[in-house]
N, CA, C and O atoms as CSV, one atom per row, in Angstrom:
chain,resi,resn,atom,element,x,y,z
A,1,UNK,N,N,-3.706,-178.559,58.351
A,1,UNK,CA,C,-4.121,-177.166,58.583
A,1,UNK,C,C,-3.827,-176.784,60.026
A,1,UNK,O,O,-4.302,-177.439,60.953
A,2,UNK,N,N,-3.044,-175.722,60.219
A,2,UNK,CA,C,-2.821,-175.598,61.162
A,2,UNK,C,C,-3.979,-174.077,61.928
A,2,UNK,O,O,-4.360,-173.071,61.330
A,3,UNK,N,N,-4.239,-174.472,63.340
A,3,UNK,CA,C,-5.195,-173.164,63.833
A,3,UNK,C,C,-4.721,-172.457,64.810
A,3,UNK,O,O,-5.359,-171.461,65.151
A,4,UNK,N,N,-3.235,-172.873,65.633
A,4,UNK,CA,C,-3.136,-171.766,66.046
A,4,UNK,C,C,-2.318,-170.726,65.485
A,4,UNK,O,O,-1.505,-171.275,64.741
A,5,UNK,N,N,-2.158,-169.522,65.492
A,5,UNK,CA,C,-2.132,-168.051,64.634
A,5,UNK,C,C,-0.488,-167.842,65.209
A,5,UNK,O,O,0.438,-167.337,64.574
A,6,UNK,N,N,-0.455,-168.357,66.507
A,6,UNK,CA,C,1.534,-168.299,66.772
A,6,UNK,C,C,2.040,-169.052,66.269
A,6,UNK,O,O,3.122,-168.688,65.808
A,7,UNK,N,N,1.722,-170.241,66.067
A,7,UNK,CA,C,2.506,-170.583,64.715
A,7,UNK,C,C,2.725,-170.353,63.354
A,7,UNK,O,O,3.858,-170.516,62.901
A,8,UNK,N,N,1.999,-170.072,62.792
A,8,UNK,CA,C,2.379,-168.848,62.077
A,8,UNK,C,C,2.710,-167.743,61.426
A,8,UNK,O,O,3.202,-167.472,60.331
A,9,UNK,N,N,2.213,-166.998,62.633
A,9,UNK,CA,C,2.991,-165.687,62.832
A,9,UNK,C,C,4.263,-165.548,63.577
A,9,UNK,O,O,4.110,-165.170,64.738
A,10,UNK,N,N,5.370,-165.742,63.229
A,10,UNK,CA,C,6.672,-165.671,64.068
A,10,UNK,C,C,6.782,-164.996,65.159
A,10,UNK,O,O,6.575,-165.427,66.293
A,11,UNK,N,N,7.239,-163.505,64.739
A,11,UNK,CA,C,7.085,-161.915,65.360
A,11,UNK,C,C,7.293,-161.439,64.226
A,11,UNK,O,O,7.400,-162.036,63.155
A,12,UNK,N,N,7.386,-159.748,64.573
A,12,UNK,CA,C,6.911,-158.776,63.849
A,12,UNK,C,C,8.258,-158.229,63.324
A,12,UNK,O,O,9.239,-158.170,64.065
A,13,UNK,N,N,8.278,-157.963,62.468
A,13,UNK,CA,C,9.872,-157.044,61.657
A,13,UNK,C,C,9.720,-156.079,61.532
A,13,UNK,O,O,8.959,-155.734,60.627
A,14,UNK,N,N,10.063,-155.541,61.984
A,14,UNK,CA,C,10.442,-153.579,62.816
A,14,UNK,C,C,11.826,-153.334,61.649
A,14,UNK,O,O,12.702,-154.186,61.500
A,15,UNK,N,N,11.799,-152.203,61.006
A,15,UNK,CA,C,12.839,-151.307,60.423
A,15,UNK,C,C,12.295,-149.693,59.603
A,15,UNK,O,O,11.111,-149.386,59.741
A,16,UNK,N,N,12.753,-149.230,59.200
A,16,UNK,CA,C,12.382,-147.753,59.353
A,16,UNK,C,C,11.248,-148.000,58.268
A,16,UNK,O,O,10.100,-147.572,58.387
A,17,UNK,N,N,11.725,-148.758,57.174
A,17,UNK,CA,C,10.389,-149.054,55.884
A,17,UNK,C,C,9.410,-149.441,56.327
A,17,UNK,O,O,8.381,-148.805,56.096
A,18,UNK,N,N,9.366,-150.686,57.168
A,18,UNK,CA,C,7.809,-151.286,57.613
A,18,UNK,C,C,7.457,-150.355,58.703
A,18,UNK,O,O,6.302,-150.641,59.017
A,19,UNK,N,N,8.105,-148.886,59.807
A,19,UNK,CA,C,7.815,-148.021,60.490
A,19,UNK,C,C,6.951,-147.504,59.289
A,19,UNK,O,O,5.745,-147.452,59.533
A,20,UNK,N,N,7.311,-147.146,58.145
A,20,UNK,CA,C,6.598,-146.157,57.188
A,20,UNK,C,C,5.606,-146.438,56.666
A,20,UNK,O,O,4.773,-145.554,56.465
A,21,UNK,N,N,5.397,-147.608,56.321
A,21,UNK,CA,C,4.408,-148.230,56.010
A,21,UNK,C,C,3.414,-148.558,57.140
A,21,UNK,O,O,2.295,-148.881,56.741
A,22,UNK,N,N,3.569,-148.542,58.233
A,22,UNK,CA,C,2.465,-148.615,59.255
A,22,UNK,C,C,1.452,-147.377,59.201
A,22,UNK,O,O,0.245,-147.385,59.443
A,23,UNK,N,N,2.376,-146.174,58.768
A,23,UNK,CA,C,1.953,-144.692,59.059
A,23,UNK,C,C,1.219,-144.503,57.210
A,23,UNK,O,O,0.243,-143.752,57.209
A,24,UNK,N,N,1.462,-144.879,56.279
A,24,UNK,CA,C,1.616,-144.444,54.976
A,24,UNK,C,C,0.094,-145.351,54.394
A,24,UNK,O,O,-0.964,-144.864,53.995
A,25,UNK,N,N,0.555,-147.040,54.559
A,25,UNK,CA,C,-0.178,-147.598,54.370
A,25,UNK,C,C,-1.136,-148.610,55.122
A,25,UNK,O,O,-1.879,-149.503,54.714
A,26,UNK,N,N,-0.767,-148.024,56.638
A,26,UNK,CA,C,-1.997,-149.256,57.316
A,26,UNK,C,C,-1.315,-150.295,57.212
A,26,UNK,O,O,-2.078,-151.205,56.888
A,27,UNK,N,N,0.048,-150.767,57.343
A,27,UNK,CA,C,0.062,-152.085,56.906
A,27,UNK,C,C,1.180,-152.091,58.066
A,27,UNK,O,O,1.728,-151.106,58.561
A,28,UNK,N,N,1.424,-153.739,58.440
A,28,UNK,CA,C,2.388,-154.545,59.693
A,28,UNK,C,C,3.092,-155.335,58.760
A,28,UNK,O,O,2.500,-155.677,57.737
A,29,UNK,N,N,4.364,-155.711,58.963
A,29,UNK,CA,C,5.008,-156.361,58.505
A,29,UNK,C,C,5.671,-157.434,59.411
A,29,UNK,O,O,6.363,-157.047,60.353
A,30,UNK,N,N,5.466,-159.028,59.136
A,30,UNK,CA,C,5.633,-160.275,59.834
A,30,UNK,C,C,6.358,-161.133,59.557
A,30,UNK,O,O,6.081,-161.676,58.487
A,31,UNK,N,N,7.265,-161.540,60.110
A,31,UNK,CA,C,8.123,-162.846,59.718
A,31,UNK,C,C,7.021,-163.821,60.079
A,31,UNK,O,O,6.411,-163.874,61.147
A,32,UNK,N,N,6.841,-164.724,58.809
A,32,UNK,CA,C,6.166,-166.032,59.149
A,32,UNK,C,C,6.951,-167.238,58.713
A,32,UNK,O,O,8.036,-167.579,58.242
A,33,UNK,N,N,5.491,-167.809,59.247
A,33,UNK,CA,C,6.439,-169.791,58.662
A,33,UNK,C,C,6.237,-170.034,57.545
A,33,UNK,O,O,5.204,-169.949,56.880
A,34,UNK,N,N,7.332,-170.382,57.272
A,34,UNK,CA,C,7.759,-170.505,55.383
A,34,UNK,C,C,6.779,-171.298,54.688
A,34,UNK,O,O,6.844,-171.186,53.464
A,35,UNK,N,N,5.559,-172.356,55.295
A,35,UNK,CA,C,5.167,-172.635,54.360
A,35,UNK,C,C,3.827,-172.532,54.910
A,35,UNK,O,O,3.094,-173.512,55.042
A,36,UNK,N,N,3.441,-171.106,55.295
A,36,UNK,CA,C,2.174,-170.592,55.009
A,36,UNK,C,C,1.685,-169.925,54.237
A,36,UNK,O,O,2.455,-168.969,54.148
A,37,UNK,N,N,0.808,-169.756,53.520
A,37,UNK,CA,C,0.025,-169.434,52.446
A,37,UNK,C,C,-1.048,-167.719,52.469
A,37,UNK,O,O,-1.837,-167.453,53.375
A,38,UNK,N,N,-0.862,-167.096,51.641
A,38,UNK,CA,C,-1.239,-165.737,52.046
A,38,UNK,C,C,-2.896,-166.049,53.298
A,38,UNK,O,O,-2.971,-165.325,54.292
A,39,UNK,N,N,-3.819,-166.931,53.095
A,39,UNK,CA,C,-4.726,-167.216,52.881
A,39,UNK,C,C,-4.824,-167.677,54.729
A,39,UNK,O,O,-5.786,-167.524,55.481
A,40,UNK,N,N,-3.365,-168.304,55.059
A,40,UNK,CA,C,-3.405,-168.710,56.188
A,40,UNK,C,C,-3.087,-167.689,57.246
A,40,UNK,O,O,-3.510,-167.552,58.394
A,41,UNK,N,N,-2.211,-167.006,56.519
A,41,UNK,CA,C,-1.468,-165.442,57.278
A,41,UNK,C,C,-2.703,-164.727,57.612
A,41,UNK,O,O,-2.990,-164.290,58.726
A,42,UNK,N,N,-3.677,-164.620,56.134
A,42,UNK,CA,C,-4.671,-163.623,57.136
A,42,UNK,C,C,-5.293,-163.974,58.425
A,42,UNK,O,O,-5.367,-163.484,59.552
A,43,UNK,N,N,-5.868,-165.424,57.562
A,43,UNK,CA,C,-6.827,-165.947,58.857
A,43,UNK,C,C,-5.964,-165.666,60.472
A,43,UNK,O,O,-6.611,-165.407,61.486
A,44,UNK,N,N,-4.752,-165.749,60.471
A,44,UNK,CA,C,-4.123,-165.757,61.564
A,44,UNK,C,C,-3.706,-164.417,62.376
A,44,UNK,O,O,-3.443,-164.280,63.570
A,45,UNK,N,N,-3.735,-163.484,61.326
A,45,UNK,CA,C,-3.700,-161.820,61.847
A,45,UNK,C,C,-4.652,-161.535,62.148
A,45,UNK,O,O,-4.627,-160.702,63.054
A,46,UNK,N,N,-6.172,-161.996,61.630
A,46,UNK,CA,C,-7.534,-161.901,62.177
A,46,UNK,C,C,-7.576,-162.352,62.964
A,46,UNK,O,O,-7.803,-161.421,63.735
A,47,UNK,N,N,-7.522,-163.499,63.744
A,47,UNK,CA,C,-7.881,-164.053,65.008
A,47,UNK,C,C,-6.857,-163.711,65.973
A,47,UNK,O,O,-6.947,-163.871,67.190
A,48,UNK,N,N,-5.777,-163.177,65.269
A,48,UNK,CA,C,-4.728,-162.827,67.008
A,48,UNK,C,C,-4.779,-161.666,67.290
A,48,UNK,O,O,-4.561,-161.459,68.484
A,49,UNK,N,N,-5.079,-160.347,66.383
A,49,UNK,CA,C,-5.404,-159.157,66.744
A,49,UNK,C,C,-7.009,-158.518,66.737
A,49,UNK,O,O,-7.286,-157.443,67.269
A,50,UNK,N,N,-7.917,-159.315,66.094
A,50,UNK,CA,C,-9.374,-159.012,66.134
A,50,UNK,C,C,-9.481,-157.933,65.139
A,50,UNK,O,O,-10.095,-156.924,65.485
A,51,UNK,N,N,-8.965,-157.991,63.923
A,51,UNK,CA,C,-9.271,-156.939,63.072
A,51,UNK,C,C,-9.891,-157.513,61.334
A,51,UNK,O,O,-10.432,-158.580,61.044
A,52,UNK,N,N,-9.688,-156.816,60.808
A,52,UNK,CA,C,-9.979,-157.488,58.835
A,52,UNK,C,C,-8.462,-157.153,58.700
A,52,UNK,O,O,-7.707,-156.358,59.261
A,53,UNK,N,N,-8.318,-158.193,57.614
A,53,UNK,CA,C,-7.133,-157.806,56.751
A,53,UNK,C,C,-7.566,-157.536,55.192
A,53,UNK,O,O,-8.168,-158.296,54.433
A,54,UNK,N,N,-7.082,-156.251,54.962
A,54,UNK,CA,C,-7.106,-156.155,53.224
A,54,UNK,C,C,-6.671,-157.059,52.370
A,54,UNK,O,O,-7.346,-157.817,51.673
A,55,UNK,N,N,-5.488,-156.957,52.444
A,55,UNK,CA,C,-4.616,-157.952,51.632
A,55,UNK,C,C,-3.584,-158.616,52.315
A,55,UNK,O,O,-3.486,-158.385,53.520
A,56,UNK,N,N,-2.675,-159.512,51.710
A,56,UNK,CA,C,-1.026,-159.996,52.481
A,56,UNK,C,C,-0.152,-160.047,51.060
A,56,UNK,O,O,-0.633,-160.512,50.026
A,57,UNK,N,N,0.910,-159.620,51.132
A,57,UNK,CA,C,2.033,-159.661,50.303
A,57,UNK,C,C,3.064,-160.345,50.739
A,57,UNK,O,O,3.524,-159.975,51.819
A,58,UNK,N,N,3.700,-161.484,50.066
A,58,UNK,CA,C,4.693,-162.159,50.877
A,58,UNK,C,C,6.083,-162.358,50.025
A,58,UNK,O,O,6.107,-162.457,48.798
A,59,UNK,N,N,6.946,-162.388,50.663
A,59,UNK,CA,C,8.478,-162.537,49.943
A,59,UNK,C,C,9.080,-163.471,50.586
A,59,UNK,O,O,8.499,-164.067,51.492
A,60,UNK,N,N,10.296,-163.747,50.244
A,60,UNK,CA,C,10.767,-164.698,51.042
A,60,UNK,C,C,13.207,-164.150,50.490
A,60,UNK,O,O,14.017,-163.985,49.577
A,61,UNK,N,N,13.006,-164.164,51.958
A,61,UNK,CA,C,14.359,-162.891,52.247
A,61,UNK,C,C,15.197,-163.745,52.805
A,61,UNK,O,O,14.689,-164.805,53.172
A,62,UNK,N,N,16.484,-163.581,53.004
A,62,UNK,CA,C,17.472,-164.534,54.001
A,62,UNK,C,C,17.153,-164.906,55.152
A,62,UNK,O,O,17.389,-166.001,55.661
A,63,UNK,N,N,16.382,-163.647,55.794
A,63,UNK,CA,C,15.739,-163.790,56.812
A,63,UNK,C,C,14.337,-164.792,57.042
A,63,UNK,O,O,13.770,-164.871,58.132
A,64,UNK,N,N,13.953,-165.434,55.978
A,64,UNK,CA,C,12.849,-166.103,56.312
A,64,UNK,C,C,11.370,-165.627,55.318
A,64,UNK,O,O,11.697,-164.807,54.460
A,65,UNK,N,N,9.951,-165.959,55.283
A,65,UNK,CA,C,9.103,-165.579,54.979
A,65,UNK,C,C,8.755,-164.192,55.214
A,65,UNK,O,O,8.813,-164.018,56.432
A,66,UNK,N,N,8.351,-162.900,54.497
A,66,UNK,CA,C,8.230,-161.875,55.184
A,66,UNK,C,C,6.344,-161.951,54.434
A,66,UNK,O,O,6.070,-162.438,53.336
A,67,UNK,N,N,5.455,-161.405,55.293
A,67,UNK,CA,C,4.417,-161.283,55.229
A,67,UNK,C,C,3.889,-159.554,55.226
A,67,UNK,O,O,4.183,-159.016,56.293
A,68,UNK,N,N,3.480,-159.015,54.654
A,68,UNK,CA,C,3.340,-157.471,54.605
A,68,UNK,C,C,1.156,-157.579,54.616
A,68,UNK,O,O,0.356,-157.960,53.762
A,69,UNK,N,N,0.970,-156.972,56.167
A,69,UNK,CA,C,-0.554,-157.193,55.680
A,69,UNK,C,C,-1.092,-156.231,55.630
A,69,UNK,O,O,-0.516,-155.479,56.416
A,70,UNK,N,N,-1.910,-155.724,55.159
A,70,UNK,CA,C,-2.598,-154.224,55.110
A,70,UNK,C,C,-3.939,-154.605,55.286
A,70,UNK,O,O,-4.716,-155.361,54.703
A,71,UNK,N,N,-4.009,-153.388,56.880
A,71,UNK,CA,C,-5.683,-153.622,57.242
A,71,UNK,C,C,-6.448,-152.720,56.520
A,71,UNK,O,O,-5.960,-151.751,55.938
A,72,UNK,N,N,-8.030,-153.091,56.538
A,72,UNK,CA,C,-9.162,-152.023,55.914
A,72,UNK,C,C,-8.733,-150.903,56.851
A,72,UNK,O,O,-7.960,-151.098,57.789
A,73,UNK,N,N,-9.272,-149.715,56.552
A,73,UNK,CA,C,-9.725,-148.652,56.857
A,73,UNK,C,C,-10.344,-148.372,58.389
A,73,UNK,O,O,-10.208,-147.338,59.044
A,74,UNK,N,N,-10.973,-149.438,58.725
A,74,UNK,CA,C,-11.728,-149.095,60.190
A,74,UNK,C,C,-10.636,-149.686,61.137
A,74,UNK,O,O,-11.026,-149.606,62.302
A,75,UNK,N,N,-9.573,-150.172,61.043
A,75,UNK,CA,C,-8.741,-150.611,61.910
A,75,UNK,C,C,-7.520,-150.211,61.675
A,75,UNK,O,O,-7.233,-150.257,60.478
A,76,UNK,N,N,-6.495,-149.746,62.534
A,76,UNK,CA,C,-5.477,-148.850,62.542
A,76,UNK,C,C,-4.014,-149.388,62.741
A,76,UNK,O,O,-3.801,-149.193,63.937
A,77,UNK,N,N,-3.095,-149.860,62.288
A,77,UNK,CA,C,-1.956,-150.702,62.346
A,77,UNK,C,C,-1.422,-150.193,63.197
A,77,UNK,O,O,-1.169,-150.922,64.156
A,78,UNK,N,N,-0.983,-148.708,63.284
A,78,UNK,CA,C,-0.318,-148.002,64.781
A,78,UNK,C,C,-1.040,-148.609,65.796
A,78,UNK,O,O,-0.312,-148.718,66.783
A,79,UNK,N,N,-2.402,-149.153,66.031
A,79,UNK,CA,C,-3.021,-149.651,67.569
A,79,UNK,C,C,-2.312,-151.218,67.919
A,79,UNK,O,O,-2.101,-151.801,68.982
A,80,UNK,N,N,-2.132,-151.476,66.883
A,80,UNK,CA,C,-1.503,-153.307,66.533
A,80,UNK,C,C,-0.540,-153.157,67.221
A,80,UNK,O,O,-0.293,-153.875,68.190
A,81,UNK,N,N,0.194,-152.163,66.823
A,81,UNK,CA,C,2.104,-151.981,66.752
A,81,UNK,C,C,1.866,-151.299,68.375
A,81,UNK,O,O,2.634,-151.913,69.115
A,82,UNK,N,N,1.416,-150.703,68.830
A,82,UNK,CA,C,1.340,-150.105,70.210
A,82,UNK,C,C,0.917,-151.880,71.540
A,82,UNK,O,O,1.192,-152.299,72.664
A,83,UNK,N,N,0.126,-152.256,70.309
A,83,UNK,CA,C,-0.414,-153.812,71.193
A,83,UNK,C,C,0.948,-154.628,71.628
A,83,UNK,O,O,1.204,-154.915,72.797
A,84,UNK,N,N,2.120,-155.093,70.040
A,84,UNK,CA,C,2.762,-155.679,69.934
A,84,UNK,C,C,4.265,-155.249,70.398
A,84,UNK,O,O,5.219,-155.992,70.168
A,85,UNK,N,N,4.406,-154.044,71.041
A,85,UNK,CA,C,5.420,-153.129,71.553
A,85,UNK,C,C,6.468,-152.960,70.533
A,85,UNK,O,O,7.692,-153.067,70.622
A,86,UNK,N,N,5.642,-152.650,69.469
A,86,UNK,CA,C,6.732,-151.767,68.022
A,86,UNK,C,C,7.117,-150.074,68.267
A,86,UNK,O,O,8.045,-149.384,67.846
A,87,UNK,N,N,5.801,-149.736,69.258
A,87,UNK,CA,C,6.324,-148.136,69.552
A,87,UNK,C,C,7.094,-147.988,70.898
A,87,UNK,O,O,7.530,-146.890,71.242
């Protein structure tokens, strides 16, 4: 089990869809390490940004693991993406 949250969480995948989805659905989109588990992704978006996560959706692309997380309601993905210099 791994605990620290940079490992993995890679960085963040920026393109006009996951732009839309920040604004649409509250949600960040993450390249992670391929053999983390939705379960580990959250715990790790919780402790590196201090927020809840709703859910995680994950695929796996040429590019690697993609992680899609969508926060509750009281926390705002544009503040994440302003944290993580997506704007």
């Amino acid at each position: 089990m791994v605990t620290d949250p940079y490992e993995i969480i890679l960085h963040p995948y920026v393109t006009e869809k996951s732009m839309s989805k920040i604004e649409k659905e509250n949600a960040l989109e993450f390249i992670v390490k391929r053999t983390a588990n939705k379960n580990e992704i959250k715990k790790a978006i919780e402790k590196m940004f201090n927020v809840k996560v709703k859910k995680v959706n994950t695929r796996i692309t040429k590019y690697g693991k993609h992680a899609v997380v969508t926060l509750i309601p009281e926390y705002k993905a544009e503040d994440i993406g302003m944290r993580i210099g997506i704007f």
